[in-house]
KOLGU-4560 file (N, C-alpha, C; in nm, 3 decimals, padded with zeros to 5 digits):
<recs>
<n_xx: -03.482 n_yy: 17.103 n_zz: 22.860 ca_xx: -03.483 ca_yy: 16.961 ca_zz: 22.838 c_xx: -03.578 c_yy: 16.929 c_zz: 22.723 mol: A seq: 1 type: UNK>
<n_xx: -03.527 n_yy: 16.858 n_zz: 22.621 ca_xx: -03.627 ca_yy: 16.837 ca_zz: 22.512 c_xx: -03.716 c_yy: 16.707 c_zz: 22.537 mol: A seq: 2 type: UNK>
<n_xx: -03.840 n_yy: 16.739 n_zz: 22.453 ca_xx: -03.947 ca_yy: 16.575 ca_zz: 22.517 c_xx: -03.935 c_yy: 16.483 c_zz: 22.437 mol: A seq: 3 type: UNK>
<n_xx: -03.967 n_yy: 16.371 n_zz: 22.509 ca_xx: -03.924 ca_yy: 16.233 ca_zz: 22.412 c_xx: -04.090 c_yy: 16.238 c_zz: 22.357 mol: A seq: 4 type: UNK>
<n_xx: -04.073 n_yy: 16.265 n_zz: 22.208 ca_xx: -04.228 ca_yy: 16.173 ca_zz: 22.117 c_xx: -04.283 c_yy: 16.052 c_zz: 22.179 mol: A seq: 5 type: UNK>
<n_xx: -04.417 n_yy: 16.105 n_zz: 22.182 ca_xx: -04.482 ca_yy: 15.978 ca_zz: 22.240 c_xx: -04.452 c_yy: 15.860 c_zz: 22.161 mol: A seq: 6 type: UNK>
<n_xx: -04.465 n_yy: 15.691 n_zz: 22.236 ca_xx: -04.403 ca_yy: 15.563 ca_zz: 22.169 c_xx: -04.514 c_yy: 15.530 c_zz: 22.108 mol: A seq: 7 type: UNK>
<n_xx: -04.488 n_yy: 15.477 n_zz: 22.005 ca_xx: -04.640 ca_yy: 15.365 ca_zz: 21.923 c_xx: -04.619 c_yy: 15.224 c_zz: 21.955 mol: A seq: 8 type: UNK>
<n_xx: -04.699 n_yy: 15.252 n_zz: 22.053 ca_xx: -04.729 ca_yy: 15.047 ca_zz: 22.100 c_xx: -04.810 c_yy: 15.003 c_zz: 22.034 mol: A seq: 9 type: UNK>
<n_xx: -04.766 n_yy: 14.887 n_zz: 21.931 ca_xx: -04.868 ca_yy: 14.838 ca_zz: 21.836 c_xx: -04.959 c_yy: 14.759 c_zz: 21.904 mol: A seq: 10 type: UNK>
<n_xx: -04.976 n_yy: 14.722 n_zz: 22.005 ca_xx: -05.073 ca_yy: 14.647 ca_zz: 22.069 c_xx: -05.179 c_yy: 14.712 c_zz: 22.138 mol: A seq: 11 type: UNK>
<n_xx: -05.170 n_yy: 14.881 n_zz: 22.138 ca_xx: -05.264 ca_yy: 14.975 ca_zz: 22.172 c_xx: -05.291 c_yy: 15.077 c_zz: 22.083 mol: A seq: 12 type: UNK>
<n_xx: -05.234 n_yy: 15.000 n_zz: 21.951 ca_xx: -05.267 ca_yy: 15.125 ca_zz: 21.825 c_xx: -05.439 c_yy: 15.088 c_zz: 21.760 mol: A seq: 13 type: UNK>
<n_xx: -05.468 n_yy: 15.192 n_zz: 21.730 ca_xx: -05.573 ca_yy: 15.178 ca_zz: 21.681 c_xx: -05.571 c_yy: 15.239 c_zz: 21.510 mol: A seq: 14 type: UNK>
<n_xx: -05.468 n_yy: 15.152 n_zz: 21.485 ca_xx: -05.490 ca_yy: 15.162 ca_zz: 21.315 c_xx: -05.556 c_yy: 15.060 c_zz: 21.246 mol: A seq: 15 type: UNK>
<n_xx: -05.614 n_yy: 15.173 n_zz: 21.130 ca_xx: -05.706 ca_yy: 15.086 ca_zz: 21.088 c_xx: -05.664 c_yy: 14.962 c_zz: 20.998 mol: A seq: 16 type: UNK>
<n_xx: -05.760 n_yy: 14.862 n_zz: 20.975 ca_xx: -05.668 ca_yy: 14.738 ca_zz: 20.901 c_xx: -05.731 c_yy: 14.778 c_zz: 20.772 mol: A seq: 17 type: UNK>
<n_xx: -05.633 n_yy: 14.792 n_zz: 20.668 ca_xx: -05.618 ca_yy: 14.781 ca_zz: 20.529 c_xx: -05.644 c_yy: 14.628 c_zz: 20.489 mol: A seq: 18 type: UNK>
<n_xx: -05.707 n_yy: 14.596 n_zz: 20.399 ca_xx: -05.727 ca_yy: 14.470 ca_zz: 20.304 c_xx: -05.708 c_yy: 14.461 c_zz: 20.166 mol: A seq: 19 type: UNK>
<n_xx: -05.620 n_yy: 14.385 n_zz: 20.069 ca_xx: -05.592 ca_yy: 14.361 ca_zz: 19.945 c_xx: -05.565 c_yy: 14.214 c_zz: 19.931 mol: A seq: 20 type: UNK>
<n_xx: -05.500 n_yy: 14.232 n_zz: 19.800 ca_xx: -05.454 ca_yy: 14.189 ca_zz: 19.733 c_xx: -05.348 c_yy: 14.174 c_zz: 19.651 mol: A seq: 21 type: UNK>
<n_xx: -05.255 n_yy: 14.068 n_zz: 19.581 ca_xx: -05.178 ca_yy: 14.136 ca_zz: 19.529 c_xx: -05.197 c_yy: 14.221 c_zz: 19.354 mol: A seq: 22 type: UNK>
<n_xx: -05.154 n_yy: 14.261 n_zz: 19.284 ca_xx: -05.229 ca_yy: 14.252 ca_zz: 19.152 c_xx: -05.250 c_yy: 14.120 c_zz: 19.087 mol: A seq: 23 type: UNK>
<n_xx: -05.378 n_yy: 14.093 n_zz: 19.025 ca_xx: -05.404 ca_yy: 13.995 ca_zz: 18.962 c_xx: -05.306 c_yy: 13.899 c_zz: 18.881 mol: A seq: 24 type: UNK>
<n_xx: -05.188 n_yy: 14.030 n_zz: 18.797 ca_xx: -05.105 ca_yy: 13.957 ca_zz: 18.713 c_xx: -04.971 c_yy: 13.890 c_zz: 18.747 mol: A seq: 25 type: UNK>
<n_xx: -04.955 n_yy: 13.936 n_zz: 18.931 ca_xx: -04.836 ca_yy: 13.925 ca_zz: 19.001 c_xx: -04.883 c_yy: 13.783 c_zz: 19.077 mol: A seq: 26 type: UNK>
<n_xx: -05.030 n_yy: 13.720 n_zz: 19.059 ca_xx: -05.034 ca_yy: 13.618 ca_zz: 19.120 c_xx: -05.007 c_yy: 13.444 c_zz: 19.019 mol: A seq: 27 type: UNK>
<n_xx: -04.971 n_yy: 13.397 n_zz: 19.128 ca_xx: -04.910 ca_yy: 13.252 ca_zz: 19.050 c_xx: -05.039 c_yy: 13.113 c_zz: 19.108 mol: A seq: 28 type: UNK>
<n_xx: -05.036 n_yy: 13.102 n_zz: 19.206 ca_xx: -05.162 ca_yy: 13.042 ca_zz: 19.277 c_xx: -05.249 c_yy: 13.056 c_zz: 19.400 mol: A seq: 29 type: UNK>
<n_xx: -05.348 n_yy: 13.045 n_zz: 19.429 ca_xx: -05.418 ca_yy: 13.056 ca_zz: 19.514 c_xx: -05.500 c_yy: 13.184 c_zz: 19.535 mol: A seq: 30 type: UNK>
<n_xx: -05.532 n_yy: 13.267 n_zz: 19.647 ca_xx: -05.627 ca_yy: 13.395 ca_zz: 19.640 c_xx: -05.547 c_yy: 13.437 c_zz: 19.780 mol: A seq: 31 type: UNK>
<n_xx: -05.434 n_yy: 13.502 n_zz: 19.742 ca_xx: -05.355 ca_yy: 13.522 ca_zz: 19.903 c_xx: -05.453 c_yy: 13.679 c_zz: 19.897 mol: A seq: 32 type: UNK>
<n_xx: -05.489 n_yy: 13.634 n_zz: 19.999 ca_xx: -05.580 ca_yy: 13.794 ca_zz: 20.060 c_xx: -05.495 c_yy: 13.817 c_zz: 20.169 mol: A seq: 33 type: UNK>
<n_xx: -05.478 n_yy: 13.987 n_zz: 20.178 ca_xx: -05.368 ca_yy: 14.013 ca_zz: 20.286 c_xx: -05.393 c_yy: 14.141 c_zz: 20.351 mol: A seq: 34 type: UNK>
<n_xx: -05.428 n_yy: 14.157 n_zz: 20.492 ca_xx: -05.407 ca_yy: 14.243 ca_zz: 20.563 c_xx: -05.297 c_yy: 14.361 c_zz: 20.611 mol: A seq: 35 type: UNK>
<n_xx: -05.276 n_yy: 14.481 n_zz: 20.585 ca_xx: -05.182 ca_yy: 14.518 ca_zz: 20.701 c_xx: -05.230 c_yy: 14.688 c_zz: 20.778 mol: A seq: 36 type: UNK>
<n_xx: -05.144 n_yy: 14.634 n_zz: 20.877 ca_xx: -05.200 ca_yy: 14.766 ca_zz: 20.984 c_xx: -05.054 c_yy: 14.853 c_zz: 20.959 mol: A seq: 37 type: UNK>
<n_xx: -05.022 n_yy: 14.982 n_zz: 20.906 ca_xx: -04.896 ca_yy: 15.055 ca_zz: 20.935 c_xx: -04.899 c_yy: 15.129 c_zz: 21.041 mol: A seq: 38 type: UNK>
<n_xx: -04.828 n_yy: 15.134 n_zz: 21.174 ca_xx: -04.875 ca_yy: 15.171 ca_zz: 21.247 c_xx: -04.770 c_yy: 15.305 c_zz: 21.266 mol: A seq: 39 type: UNK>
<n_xx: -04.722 n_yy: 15.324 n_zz: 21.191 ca_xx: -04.589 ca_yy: 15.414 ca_zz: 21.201 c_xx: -04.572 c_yy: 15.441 c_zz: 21.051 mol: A seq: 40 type: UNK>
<n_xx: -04.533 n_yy: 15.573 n_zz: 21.063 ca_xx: -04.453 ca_yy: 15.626 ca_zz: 20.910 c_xx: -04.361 c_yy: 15.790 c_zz: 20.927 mol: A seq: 41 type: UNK>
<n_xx: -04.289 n_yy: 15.780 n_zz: 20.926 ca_xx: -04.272 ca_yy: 15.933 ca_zz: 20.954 c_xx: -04.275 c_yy: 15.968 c_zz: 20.867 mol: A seq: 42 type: UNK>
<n_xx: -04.189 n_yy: 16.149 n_zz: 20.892 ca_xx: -04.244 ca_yy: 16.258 ca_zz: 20.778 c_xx: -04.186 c_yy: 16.267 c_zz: 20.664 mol: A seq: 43 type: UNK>
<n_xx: -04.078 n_yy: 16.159 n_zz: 20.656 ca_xx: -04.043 ca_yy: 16.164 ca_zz: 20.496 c_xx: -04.051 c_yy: 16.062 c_zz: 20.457 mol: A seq: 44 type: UNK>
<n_xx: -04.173 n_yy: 15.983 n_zz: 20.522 ca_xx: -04.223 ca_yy: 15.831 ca_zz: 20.402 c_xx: -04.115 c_yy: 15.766 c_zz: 20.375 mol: A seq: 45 type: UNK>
<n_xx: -04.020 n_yy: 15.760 n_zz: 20.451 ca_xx: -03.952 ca_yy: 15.659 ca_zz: 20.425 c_xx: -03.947 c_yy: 15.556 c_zz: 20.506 mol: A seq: 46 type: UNK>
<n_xx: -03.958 n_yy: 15.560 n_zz: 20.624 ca_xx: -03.952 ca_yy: 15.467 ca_zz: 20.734 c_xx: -04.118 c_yy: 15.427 c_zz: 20.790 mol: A seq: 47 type: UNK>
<n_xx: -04.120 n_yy: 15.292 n_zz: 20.789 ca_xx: -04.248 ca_yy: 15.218 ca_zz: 20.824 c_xx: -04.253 c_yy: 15.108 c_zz: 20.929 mol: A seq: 48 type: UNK>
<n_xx: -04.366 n_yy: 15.100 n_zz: 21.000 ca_xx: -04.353 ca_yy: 14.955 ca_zz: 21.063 c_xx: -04.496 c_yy: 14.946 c_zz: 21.093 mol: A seq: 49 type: UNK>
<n_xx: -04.516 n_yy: 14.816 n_zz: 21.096 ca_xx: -04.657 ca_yy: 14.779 ca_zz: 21.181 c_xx: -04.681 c_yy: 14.626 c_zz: 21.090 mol: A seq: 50 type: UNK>
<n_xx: -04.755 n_yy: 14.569 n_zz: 21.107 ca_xx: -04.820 ca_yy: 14.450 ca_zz: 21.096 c_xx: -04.900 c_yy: 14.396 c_zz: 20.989 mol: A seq: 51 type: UNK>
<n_xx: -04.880 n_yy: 14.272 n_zz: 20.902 ca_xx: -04.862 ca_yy: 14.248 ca_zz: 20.788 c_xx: -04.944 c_yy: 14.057 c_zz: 20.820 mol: A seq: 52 type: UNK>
<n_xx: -05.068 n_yy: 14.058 n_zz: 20.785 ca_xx: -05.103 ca_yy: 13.909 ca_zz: 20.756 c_xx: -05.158 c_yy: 13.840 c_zz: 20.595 mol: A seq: 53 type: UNK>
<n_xx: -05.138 n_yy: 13.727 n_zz: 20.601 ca_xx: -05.135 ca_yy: 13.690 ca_zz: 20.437 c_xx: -05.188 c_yy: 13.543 c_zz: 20.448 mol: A seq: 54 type: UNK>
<n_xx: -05.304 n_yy: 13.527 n_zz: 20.314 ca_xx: -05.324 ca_yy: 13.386 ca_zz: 20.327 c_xx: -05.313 c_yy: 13.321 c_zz: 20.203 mol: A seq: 55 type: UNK>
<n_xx: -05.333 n_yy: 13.151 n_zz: 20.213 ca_xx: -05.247 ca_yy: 13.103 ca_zz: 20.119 c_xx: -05.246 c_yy: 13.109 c_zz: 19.996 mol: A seq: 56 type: UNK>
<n_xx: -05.120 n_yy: 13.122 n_zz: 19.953 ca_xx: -05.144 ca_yy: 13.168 ca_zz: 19.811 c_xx: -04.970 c_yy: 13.188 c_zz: 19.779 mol: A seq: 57 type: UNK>
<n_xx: -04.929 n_yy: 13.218 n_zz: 19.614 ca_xx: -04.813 ca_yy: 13.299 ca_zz: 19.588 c_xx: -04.784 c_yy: 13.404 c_zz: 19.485 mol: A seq: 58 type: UNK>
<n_xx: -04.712 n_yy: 13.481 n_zz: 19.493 ca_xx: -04.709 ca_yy: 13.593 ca_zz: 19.430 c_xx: -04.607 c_yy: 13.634 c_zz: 19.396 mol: A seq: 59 type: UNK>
<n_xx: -04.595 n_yy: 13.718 n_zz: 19.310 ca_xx: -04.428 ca_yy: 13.780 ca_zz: 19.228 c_xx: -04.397 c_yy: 13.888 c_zz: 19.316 mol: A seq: 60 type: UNK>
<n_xx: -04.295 n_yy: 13.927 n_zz: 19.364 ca_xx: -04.267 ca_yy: 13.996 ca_zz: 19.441 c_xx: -04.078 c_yy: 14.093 c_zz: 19.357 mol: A seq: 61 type: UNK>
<n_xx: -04.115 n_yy: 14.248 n_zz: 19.371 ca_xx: -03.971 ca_yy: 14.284 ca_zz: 19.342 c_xx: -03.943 c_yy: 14.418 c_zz: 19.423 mol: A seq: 62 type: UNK>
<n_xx: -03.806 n_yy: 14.456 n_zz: 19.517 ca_xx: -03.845 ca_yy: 14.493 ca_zz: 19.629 c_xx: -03.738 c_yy: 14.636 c_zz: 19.600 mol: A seq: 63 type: UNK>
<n_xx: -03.809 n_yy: 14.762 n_zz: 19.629 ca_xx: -03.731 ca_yy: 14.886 ca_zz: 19.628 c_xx: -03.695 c_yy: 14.852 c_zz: 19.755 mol: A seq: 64 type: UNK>
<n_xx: -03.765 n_yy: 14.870 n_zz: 19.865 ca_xx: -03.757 ca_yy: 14.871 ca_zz: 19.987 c_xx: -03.675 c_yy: 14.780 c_zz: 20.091 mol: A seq: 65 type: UNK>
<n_xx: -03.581 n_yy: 14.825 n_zz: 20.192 ca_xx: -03.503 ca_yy: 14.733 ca_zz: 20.250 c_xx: -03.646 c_yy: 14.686 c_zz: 20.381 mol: A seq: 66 type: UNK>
<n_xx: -03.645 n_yy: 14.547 n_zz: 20.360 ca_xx: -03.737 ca_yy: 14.528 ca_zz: 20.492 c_xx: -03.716 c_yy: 14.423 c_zz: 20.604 mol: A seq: 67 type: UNK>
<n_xx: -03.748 n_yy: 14.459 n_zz: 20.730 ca_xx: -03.715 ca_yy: 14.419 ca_zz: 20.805 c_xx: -03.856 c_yy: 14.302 c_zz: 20.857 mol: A seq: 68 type: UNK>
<n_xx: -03.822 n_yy: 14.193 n_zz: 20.855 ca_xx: -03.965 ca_yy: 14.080 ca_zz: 20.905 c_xx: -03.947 c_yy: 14.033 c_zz: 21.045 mol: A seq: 69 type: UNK>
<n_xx: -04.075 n_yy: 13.987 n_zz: 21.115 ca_xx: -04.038 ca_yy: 13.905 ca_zz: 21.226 c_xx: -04.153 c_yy: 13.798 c_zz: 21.197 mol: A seq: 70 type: UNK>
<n_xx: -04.147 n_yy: 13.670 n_zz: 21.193 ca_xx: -04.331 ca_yy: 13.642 ca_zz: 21.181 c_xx: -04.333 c_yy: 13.542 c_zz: 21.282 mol: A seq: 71 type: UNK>
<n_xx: -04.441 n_yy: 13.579 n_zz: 21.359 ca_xx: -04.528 ca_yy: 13.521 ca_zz: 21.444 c_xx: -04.590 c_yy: 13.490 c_zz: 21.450 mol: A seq: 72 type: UNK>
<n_xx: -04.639 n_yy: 13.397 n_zz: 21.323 ca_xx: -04.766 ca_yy: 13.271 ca_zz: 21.329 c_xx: -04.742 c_yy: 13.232 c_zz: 21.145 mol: A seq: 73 type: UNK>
<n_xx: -04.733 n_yy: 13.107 n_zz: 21.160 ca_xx: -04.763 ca_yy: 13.080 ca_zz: 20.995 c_xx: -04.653 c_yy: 13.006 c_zz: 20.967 mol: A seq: 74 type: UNK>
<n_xx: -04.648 n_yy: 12.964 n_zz: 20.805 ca_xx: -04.497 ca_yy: 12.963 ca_zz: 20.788 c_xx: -04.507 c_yy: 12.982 c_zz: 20.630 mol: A seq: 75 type: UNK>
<n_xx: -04.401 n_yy: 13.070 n_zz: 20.545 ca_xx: -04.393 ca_yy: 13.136 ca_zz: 20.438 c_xx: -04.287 c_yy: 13.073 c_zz: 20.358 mol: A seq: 76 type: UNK>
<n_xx: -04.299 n_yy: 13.078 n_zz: 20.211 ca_xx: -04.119 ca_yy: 13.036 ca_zz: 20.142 c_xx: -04.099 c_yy: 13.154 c_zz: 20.059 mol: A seq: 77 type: UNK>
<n_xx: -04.014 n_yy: 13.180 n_zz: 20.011 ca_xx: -03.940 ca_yy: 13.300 ca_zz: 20.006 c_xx: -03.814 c_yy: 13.235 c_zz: 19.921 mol: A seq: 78 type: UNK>
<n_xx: -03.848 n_yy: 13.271 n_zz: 19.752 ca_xx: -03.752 ca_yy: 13.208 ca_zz: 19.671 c_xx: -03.715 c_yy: 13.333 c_zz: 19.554 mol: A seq: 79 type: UNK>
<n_xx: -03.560 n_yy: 13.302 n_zz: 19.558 ca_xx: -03.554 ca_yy: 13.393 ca_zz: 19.489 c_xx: -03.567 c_yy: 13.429 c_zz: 19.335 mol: A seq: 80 type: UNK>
<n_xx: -03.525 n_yy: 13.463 n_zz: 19.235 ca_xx: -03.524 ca_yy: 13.451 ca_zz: 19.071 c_xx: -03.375 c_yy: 13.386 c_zz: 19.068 mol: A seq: 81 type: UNK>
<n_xx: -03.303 n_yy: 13.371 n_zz: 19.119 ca_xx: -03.185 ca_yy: 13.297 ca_zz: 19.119 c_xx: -03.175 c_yy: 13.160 c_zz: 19.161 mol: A seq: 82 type: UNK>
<n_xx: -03.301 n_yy: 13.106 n_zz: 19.233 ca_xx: -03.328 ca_yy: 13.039 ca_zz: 19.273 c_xx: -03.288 c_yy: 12.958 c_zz: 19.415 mol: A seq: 83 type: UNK>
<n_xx: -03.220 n_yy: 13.105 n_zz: 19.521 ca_xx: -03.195 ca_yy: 13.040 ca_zz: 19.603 c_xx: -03.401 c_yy: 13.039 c_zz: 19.719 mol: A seq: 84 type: UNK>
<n_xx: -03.395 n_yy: 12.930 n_zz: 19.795 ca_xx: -03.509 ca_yy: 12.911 ca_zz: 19.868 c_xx: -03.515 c_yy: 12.906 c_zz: 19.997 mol: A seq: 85 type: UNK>
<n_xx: -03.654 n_yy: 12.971 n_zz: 20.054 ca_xx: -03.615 ca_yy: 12.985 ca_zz: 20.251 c_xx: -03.727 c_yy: 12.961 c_zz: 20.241 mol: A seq: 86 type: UNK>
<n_xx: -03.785 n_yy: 12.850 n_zz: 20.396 ca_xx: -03.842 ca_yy: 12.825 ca_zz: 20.458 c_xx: -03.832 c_yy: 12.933 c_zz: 20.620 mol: A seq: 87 type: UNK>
<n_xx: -03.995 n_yy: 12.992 n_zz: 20.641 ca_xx: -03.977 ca_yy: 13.051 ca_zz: 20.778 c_xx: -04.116 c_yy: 13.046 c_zz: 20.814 mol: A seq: 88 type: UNK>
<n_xx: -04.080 n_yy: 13.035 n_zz: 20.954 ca_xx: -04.225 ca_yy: 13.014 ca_zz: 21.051 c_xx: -04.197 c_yy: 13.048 c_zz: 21.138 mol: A seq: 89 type: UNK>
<n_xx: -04.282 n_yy: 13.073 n_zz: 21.243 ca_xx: -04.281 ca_yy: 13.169 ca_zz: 21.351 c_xx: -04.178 c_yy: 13.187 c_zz: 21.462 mol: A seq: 90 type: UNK>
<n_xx: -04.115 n_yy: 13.276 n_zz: 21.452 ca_xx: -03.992 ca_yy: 13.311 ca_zz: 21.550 c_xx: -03.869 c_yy: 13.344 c_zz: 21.432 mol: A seq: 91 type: UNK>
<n_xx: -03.882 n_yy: 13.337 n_zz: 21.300 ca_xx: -03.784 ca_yy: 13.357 ca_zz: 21.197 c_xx: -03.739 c_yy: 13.522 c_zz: 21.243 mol: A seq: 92 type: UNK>
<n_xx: -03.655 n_yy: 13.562 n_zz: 21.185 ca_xx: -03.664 ca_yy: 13.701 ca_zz: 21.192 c_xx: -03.527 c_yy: 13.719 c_zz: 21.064 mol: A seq: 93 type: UNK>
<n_xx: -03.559 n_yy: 13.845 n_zz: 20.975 ca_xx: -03.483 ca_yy: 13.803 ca_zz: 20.859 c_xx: -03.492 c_yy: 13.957 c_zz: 20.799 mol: A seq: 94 type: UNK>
<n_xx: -03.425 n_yy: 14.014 n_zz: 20.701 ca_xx: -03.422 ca_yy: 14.108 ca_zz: 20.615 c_xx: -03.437 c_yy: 14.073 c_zz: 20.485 mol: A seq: 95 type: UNK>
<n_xx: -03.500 n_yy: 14.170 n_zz: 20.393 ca_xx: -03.554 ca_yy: 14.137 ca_zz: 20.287 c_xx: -03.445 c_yy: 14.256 c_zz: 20.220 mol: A seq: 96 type: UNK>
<n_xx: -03.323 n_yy: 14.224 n_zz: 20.111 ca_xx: -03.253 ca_yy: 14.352 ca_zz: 20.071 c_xx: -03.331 c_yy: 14.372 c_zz: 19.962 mol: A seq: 97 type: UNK>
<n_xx: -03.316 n_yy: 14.561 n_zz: 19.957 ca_xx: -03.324 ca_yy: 14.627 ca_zz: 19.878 c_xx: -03.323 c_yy: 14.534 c_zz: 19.718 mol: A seq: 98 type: UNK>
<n_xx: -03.398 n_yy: 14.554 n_zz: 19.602 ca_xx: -03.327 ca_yy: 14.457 ca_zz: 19.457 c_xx: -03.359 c_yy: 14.340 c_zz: 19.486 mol: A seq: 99 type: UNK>
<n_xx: -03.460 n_yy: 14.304 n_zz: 19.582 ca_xx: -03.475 ca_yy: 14.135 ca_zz: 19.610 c_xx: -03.604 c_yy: 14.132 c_zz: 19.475 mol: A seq: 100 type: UNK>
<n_xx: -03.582 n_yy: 14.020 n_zz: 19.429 ca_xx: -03.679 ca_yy: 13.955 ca_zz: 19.268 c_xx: -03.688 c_yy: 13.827 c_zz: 19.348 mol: A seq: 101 type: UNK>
<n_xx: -03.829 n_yy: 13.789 n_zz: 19.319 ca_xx: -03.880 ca_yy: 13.650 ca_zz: 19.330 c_xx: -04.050 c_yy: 13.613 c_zz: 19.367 mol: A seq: 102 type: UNK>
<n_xx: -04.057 n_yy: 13.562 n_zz: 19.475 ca_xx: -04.176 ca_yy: 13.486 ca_zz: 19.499 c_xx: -04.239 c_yy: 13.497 c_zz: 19.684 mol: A seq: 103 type: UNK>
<n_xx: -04.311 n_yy: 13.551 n_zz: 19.691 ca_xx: -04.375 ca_yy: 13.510 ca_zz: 19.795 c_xx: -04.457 c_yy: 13.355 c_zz: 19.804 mol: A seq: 104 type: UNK>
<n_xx: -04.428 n_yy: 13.269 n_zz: 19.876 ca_xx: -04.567 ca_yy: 13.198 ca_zz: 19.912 c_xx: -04.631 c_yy: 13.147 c_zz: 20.013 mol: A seq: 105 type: UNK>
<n_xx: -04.751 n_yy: 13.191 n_zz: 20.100 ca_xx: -04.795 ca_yy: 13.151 ca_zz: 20.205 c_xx: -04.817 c_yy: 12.982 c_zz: 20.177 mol: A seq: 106 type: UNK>
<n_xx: -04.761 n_yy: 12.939 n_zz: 20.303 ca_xx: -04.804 ca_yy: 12.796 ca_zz: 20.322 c_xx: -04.918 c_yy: 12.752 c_zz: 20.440 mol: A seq: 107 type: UNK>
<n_xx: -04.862 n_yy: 12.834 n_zz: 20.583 ca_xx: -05.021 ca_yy: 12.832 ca_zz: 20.664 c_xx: -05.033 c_yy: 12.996 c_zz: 20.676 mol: A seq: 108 type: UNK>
<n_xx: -05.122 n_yy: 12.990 n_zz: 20.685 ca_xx: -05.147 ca_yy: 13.169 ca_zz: 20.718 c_xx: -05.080 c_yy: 13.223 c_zz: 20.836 mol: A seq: 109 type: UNK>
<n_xx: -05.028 n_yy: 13.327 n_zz: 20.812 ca_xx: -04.886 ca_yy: 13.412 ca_zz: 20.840 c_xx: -04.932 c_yy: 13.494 c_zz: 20.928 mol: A seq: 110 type: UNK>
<n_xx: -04.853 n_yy: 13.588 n_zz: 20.994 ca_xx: -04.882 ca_yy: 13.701 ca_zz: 21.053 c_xx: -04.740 c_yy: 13.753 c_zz: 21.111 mol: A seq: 111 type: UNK>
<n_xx: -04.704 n_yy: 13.882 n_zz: 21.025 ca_xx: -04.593 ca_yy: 13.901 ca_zz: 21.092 c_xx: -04.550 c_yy: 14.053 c_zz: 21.109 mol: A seq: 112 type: UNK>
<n_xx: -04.434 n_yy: 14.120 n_zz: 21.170 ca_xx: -04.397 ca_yy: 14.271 ca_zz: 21.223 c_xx: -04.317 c_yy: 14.268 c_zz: 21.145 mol: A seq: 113 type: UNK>
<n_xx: -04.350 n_yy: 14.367 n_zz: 21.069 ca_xx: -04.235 ca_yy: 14.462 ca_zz: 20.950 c_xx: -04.157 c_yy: 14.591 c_zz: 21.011 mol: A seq: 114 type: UNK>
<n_xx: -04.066 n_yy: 14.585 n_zz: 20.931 ca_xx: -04.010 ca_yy: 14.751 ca_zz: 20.922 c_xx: -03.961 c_yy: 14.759 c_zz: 20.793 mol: A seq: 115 type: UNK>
<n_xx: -04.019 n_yy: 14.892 n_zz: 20.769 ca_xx: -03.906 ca_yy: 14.932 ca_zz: 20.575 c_xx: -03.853 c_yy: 15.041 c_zz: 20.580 mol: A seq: 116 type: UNK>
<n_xx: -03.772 n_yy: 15.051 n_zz: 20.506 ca_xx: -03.679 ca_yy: 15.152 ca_zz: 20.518 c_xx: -03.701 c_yy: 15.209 c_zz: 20.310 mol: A seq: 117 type: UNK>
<n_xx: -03.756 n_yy: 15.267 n_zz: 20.281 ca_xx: -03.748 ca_yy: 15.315 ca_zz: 20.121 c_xx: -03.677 c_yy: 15.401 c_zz: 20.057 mol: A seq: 118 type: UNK>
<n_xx: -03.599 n_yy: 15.375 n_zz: 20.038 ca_xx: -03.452 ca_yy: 15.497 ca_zz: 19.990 c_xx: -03.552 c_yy: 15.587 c_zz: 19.918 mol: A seq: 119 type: UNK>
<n_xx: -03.477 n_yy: 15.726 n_zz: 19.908 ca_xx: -03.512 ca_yy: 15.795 ca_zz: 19.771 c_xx: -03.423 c_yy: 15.777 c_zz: 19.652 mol: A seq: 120 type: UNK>
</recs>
């Protein structure tokens, strides 16, 4: 009988919290300072998840990565270079595709559960 890998309960992980920023030249207004905990990655770096907070502020954003959001506190807009625009706040749950160009911007401070998926 083969064993099931132990589960990562992010609410009993003890990863450490990372703190940044975005780069200086990717920002548009404010000082979004942003936390995240990865609490998961496996062995070919492609697959991620864990926990992601951000404060107000906005930023240029362009995305290799397919990602998966849930956010649970805050509320964010999310516009694209084409100019379509989303409003989300807590209980949203949404995918970010692969080739996404545009804008992050915190409106109240955020906090939300990711997953990415990073092609090679």
């Amino acid at each position: 009988m083969k064993s099931i890998p132990e589960l990562v309960l992010f609410a009993k992980a003890s990863t450490e919290t990372e703190h940044f920023r975005p780069d200086s030249v990717k920002i548009v207004s404010g000082d979004p300072r942003q936390t995240i905990r990865n609490h998961f990655s496996d062995a070919m770096g492609q697959f991620h998840a864990g926990e992601w907070t951000g404060e107000m502020g906005e930023w240029r954003v362009e995305y290799s990565e397919q990602e998966f959001c849930l956010i649970t506190r805050g509320v964010v807009k999310i516009r694209s270079d084409d100019g379509q625009e989303y409003t989300l706040k807590a209980g949203d749950a949404f995918v970010i595709p692969s080739g996404f160009k545009g804008y992050w911007q915190v409106l109240e401070a955020v906090h939300k559960y990711y997953v990415i998926f990073e092609p090679t």
